[in-house]
SEBA-539233 format. One record per residue (C-alpha): residue number from 0; residue in three letters; x, y, z. Coordinates in pm, 1 decimal. Each point is the difference from the previous one (the first is absolute). Example, Ala and Ser with C-alpha at 12.3 -4.5 7.8 and 13.67 -1.06 7.14 Angstrom:
BEGIN
0/ALA/1230.0/-450.0/780.0 $
1/SER/137.0/344.0/-66.0 $
***
This chain:
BEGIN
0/UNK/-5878.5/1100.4/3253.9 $
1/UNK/-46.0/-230.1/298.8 $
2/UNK/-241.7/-3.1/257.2 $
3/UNK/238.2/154.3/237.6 $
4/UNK/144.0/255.8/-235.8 $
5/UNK/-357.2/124.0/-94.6 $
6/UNK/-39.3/45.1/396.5 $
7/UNK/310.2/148.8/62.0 $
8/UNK/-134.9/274.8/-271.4 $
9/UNK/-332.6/38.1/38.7 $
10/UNK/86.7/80.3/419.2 $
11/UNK/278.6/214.0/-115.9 $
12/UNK/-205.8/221.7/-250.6 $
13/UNK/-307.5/35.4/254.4 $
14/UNK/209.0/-21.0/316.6 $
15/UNK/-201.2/329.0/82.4 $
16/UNK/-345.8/-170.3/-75.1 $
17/UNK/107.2/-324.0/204.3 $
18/UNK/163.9/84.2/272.5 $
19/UNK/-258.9/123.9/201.0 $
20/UNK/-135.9/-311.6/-40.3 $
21/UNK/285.6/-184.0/115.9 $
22/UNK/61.1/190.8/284.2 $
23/UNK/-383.5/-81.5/139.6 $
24/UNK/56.4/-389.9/-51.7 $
25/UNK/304.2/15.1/193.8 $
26/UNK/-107.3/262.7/269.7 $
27/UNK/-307.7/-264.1/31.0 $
28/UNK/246.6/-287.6/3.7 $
29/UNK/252.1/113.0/271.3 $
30/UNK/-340.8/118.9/223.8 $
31/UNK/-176.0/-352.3/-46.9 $
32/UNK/353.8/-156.1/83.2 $
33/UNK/32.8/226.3/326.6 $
34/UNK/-410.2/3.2/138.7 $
35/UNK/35.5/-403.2/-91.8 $
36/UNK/-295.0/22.0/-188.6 $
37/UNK/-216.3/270.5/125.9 $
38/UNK/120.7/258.3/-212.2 $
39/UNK/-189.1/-216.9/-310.9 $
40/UNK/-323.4/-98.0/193.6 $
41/UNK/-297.0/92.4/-153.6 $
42/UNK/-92.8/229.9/308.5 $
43/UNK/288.4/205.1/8.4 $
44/UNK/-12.9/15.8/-377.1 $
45/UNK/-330.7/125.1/-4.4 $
46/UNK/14.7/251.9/244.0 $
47/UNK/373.0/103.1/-189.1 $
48/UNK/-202.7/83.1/-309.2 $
49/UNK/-267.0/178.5/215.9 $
50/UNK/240.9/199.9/136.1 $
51/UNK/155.8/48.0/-355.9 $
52/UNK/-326.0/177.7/-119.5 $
53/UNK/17.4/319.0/80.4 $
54/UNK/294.3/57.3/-50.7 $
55/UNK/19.2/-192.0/-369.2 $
56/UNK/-291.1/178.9/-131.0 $
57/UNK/253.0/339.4/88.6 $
58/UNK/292.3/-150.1/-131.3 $
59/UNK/-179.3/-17.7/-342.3 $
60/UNK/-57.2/387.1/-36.1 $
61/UNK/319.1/109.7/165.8 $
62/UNK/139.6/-210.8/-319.4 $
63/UNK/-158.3/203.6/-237.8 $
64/UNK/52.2/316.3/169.5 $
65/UNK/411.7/-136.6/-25.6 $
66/UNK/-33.4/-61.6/-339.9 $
67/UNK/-123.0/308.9/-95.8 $
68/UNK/360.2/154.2/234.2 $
69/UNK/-256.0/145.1/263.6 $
70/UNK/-78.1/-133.5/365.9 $
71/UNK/-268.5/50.0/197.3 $
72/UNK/68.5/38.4/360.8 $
73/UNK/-366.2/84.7/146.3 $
74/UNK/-152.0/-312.6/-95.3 $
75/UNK/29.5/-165.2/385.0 $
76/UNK/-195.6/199.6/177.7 $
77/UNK/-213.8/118.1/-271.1 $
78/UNK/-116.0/-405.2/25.9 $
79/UNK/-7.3/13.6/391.0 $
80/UNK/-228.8/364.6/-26.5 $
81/UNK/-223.4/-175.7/-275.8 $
82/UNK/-43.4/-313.9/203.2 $
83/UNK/-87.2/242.6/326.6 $
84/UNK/-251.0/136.2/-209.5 $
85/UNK/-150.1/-300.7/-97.7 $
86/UNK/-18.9/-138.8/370.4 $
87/UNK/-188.2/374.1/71.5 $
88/UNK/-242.7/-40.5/-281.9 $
89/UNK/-96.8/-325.9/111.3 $
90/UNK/11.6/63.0/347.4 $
91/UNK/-170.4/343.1/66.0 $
92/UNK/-196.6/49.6/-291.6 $
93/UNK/-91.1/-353.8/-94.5 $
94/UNK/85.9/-1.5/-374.4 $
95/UNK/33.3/-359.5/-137.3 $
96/UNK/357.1/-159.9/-87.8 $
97/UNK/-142.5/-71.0/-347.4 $
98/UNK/-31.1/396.3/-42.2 $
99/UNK/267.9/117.0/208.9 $
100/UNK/264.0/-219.1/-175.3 $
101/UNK/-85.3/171.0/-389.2 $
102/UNK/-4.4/347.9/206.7 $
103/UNK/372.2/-0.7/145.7 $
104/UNK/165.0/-140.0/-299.2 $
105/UNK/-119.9/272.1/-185.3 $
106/UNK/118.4/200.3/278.7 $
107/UNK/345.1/-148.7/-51.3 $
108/UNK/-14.7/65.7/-364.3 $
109/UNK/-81.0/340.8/58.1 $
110/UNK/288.6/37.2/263.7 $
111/UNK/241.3/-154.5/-256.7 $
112/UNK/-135.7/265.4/-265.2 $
113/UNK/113.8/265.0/282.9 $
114/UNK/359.9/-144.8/33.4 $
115/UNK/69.4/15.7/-375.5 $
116/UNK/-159.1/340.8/-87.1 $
117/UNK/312.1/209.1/114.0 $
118/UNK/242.6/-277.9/-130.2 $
119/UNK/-167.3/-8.2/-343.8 $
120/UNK/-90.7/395.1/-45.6 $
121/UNK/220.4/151.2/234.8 $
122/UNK/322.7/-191.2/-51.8 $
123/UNK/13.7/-33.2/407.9 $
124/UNK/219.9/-323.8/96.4 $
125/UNK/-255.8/-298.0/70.4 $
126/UNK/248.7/-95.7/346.6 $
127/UNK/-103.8/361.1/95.3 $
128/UNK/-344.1/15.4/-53.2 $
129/UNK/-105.0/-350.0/156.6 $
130/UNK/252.6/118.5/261.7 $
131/UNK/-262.9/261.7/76.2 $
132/UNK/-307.6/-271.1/-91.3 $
133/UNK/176.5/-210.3/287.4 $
134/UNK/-23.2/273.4/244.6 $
135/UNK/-394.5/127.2/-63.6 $
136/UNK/-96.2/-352.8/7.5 $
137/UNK/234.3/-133.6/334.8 $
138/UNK/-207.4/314.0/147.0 $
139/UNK/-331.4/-55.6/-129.9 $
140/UNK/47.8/-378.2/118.9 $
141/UNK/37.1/179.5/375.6 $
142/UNK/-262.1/220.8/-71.0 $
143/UNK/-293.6/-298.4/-104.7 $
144/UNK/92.6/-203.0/271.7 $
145/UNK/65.6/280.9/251.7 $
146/UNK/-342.2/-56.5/200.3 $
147/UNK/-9.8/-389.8/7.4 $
148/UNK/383.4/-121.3/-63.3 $
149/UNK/-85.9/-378.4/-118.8 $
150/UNK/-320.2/7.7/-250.2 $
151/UNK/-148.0/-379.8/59.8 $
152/UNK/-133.4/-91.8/-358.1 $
153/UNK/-360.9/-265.8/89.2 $
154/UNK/-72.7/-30.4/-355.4 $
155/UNK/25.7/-337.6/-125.8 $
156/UNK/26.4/38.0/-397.7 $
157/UNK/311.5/255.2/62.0 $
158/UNK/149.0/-267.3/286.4 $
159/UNK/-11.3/-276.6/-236.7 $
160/UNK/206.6/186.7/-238.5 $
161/UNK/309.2/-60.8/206.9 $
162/UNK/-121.0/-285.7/187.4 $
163/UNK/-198.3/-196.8/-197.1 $
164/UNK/42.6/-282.5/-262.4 $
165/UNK/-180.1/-97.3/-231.0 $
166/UNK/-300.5/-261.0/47.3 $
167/UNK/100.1/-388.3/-103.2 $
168/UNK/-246.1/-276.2/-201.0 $
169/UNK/-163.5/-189.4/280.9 $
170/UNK/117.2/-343.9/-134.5 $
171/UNK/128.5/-270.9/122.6 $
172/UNK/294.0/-100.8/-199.4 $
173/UNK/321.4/166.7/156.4 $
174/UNK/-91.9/-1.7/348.9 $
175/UNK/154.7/343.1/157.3 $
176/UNK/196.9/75.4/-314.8 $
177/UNK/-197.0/379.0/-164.5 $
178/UNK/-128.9/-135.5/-321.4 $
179/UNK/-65.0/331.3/-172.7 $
180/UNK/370.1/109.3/67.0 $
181/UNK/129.9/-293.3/-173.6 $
182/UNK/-236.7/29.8/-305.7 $
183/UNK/101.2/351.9/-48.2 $
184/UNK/392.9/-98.3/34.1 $
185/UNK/-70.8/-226.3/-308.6 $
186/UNK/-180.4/239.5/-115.8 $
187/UNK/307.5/216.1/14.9 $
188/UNK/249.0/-204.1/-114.1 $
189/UNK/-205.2/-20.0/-344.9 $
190/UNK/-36.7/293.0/-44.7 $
191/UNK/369.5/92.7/56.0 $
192/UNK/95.5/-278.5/-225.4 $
193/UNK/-213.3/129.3/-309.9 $
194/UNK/128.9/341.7/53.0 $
195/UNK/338.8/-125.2/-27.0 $
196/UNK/-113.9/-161.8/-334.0 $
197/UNK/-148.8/288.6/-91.1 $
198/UNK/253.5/233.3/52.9 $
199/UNK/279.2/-227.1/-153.2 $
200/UNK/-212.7/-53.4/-300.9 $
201/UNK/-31.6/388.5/-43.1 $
202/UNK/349.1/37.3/8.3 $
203/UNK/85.2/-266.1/-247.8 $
204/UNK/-234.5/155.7/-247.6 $
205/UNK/184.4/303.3/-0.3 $
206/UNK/378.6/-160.4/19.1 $
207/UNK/87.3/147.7/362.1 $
208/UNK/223.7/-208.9/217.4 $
209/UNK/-151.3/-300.9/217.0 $
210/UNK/104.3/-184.8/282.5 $
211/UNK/173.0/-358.1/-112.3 $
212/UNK/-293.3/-258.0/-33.6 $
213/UNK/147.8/-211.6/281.9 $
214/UNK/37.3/299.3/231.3 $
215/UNK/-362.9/129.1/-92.9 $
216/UNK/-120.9/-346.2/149.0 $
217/UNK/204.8/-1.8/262.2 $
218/UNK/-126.4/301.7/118.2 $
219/UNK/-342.2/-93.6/-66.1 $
220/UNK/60.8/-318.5/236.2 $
221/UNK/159.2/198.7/264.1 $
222/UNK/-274.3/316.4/-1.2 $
223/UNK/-289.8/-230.5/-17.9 $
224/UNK/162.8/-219.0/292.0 $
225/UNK/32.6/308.1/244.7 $
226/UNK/-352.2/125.2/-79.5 $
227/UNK/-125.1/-372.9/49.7 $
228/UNK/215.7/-48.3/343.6 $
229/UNK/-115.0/358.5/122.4 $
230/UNK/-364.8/-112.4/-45.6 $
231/UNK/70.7/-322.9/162.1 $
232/UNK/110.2/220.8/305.6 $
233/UNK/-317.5/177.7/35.3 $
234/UNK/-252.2/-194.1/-85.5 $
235/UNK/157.7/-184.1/310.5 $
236/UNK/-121.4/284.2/183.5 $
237/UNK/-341.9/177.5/-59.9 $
238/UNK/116.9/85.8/-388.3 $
239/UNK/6.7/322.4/-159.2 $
240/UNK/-67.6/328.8/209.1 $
241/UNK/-218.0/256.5/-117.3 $
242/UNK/387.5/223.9/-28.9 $
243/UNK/166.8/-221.5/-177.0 $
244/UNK/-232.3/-17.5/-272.5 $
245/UNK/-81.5/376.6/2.2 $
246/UNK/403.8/-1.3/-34.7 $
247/UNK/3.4/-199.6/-316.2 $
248/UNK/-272.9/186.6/-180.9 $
249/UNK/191.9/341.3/74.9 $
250/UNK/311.5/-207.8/-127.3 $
251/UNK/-183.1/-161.4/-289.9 $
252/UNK/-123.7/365.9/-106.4 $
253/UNK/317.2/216.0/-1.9 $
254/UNK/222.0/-263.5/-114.7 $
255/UNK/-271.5/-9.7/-319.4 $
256/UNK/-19.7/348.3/-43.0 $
257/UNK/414.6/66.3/20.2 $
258/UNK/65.8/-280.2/-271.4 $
259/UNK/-305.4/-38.3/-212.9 $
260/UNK/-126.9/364.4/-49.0 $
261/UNK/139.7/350.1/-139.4 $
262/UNK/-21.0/174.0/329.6 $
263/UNK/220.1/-267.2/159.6 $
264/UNK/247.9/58.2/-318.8 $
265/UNK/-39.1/381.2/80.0 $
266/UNK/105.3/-10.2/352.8 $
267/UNK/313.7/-221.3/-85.4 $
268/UNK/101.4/220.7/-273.5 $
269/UNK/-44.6/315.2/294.6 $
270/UNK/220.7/-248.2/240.2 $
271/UNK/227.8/4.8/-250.7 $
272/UNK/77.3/321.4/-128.3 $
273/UNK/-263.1/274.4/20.4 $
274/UNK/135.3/253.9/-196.1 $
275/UNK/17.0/-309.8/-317.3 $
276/UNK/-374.5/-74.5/150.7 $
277/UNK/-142.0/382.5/-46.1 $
278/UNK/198.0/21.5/-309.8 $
279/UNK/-170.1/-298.0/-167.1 $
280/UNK/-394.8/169.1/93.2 $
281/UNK/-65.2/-206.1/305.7 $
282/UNK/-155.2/278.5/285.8 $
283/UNK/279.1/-84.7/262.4 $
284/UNK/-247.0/192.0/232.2 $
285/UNK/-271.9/-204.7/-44.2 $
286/UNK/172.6/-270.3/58.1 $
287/UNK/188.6/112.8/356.9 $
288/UNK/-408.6/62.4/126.2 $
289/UNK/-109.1/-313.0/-131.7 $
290/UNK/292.5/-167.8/170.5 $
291/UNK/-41.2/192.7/367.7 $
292/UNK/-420.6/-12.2/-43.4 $
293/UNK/90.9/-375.4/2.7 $
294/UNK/212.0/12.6/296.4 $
295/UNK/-228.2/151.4/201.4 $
296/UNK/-265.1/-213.4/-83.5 $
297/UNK/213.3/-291.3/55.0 $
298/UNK/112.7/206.4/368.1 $
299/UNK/-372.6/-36.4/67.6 $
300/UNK/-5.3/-350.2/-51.3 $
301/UNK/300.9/-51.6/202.9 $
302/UNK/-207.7/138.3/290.6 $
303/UNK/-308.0/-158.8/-69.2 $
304/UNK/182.5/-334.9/49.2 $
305/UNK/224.1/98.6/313.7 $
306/UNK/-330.2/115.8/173.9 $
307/UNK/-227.3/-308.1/-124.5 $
308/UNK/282.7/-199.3/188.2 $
309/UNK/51.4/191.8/262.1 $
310/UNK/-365.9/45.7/56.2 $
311/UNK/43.4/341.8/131.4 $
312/UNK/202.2/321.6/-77.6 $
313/UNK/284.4/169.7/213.4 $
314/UNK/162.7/327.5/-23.0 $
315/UNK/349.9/-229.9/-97.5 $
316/UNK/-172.7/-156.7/-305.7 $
317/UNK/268.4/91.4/-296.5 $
318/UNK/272.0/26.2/189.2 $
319/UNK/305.5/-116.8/-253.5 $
320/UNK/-236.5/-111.8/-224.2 $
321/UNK/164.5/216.0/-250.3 $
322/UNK/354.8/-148.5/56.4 $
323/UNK/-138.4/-347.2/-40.0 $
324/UNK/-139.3/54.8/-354.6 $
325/UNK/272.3/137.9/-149.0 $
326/UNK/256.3/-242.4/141.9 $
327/UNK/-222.8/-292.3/-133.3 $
328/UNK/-18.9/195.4/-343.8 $
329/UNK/408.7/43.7/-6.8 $
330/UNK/24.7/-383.4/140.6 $
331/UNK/-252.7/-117.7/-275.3 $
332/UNK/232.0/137.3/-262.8 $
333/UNK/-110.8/370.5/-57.1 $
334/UNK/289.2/220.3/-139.3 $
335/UNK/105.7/343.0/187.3 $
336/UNK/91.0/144.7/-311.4 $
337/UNK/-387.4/-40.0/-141.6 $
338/UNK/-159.6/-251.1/-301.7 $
339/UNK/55.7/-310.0/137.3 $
340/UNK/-190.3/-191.7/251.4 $
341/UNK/-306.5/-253.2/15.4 $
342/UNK/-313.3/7.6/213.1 $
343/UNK/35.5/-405.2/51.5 $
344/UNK/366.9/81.5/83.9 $
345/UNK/-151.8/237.0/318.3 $
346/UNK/-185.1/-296.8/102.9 $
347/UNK/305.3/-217.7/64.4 $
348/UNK/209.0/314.3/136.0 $
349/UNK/-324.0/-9.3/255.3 $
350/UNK/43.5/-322.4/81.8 $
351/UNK/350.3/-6.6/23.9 $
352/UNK/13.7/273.4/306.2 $
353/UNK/-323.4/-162.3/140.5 $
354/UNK/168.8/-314.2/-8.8 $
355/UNK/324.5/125.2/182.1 $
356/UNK/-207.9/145.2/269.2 $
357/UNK/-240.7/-282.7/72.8 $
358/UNK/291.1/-257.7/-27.3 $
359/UNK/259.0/245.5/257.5 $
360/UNK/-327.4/15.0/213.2 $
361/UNK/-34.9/-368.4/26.3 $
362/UNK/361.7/-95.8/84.2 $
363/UNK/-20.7/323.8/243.7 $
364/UNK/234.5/235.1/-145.2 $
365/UNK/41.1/326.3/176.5 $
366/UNK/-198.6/266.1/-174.7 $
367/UNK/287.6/198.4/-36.4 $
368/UNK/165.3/-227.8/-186.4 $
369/UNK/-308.7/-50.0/-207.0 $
370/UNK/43.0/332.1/-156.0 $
371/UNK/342.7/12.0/-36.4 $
372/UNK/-8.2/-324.1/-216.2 $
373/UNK/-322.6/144.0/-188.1 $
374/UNK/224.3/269.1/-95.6 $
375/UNK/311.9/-185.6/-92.0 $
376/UNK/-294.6/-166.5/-253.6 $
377/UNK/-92.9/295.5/-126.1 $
378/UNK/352.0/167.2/-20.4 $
379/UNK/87.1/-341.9/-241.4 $
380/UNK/-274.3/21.4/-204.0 $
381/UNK/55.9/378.6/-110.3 $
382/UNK/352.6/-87.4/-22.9 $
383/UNK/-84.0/-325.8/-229.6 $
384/UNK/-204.0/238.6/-202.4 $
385/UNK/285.7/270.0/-56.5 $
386/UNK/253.7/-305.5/-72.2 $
387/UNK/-251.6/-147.6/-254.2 $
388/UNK/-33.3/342.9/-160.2 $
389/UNK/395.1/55.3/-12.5 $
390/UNK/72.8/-310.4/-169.0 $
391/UNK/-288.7/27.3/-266.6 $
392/UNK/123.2/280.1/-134.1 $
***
């Protein structure tokens, strides 16, 4: 085959995988086009991802919690209450951020735990009990913050988390350009490389189906470009933020554990068909807690981060949250009907509705028409996904 004809197949057999991807380049495109350039600067970039965080690190459990044909509906202001209790802890009783932080995750964990106990044992729908998880925490939210509304959050280790970036090499080759942001890009792009080896050379050995050898570099050129140019950008700034790299290590972890490991197998073959699942000895149950423990210690998270960058708590804190994970996980690729979907996919579902809001915001855009073109992007993307499925079968 050509070089064409291998692309024409390779998009058409992972249309589902790619076009996420697509649709971010040109959503960037049309907003760089329109700002004339301020879309793409390294400022508004950086703060983009910031502002991505939170929300991302949410994204990535409400994509399990898909998979597995669940959703988990209390996991907005379940972040906003953990966050207020944070900002009390440090606040009134002077507990450090370094033990605070270990404390409400667990928390979160525990919350998750909760959720799934009357899905898993009681066979109650998941929509209806984080339906009631939404309302307990919405109140206890009110109820935290009842006496002081705003809780201002003075600690500087729990600021930085959503404010700070990290510290540069004081030399001086590269004058204002963050050194340490561009040695971890290369860093990156290495390492991506060899795992593409690695993974290609792993499915040789064992006779499964590879991408064309032209299209494999092709794509190893055009990944390794965009992780290079995106470095570019904010090193140009003040580098990497504190949330952006606590963002990758969540990413790097789950998307490990749901491809390399048994328990990511597990909760795919659940996703896919959980009577097939229980029949073949996996503990279906076990796997719905481990799946909602994680959400709510990812929910925690997601409020650790909003506060950090807020720098305080409010009785709104979670408000929508909810709605903004799980259209990221169905615009990253996550299937309603359960089994299919990819953390990194949640990322760029993230990004894309971050992206659509920060570029409408810059050209001005009415917020009402904000939302009504978010959801025309999130009506397309669950109607992509039922197309895709239709014509696969």
């Amino acid at each position: 085959m050509s070089f064409t004809q291998n692309l024409q197949k390779v998009l058409k057999e992972n249309i589902r995988e790619y076009g996420m991807y697509i649709a971010l380049f040109v959503i960037m495109a049309i907003f760089a086009v329109t700002t004339k350039g301020t879309f793409i600067s390294s400022r508004n970039i950086a703060n983009l991802l910031n502002q991505t965080g939170y929300i991302a690190v949410l994204a990535v459990g409400m994509t399990l919690v898909i998979v597995i044909r669940h959703i988990d509906l209390s996991v907005g202001f379940l972040a906003g209450f953990l966050g207020a209790v944070a900002a009390i802890a440090m606040k009134t009783w002077g507990v450090p951020a370094i033990i605070i932080i270990p404390v409400v995750l667990a928390l979160g964990a525990l919350a998750g735990l909760i959720i799934a106990y009357p899905v898993a044992h009681l066979g109650v729908p998941s929509f209806v009990t984080s339906l009631a998880g939404w309302l307990i925490y919405r109140g206890a939210i009110l109820w935290v913050t009842a006496g002081t509304g705003t809780i201002i959050i003075t600690d500087p280790v729990f600021t930085a988390i959503g404010n700070g970036f990290i510290p540069d090499i004081p030399l001086g080759i590269l004058p204002g350009v963050h050194k340490v942001t561009l040695l971890l890009g290369l860093i990156g792009i290495g390492l991506f490389i060899y795992s593409e080896f690695s993974s290609r050379k792993q499915k040789e050995a064992y006779n499964f189906e590879v991408l064309p050898q032209n299209i494999f570099f092709l794509k190893l050129a055009f990944v390794s470009a965009l992780i290079a140019a995106v470095t570019w950008v904010l090193a140009g700034y003040n580098g990497l933020s504190w949330t952006v790299v606590i963002v990758l290590i969540v990413v790097a972890i789950y998307h490990f554990v749901t491809t390399q490991t048994v328990l990511g197998r597990h909760i795919y073959a659940v996703g896919g068909n959980p009577e097939a699942a229980k029949l073949s000895g996996i503990n279906v149950n076990r796997i719905i807690f481990i799946v909602f423990g994680s959400m709510g210690m990812l929910s925690a998270l997601s409020g650790i981060l909003f506060a950090a960058r807020l720098k305080s708590a409010t009785t709104t804190a979670g408000t929508l949250f909810e709605l903004d994970a799980i259209a990221a996980a169905y615009v990253g690729g996550v299937s309603a009907a359960g089994g299919v979907g990819k953390v990194t996919g949640s990322i760029i579902g993230a990004l894309v509705m971050l992206s659509l809001t920060s570029g409408m915001n810059l050209m001005s855009i009415d917020i009402s028409a904000q939302y009504m073109v978010r959801g025309v992007v999130l009506a397309a993307a669950v109607i992509f996904d039922v197309m895709t499925r239709t014509s696969g079968k």
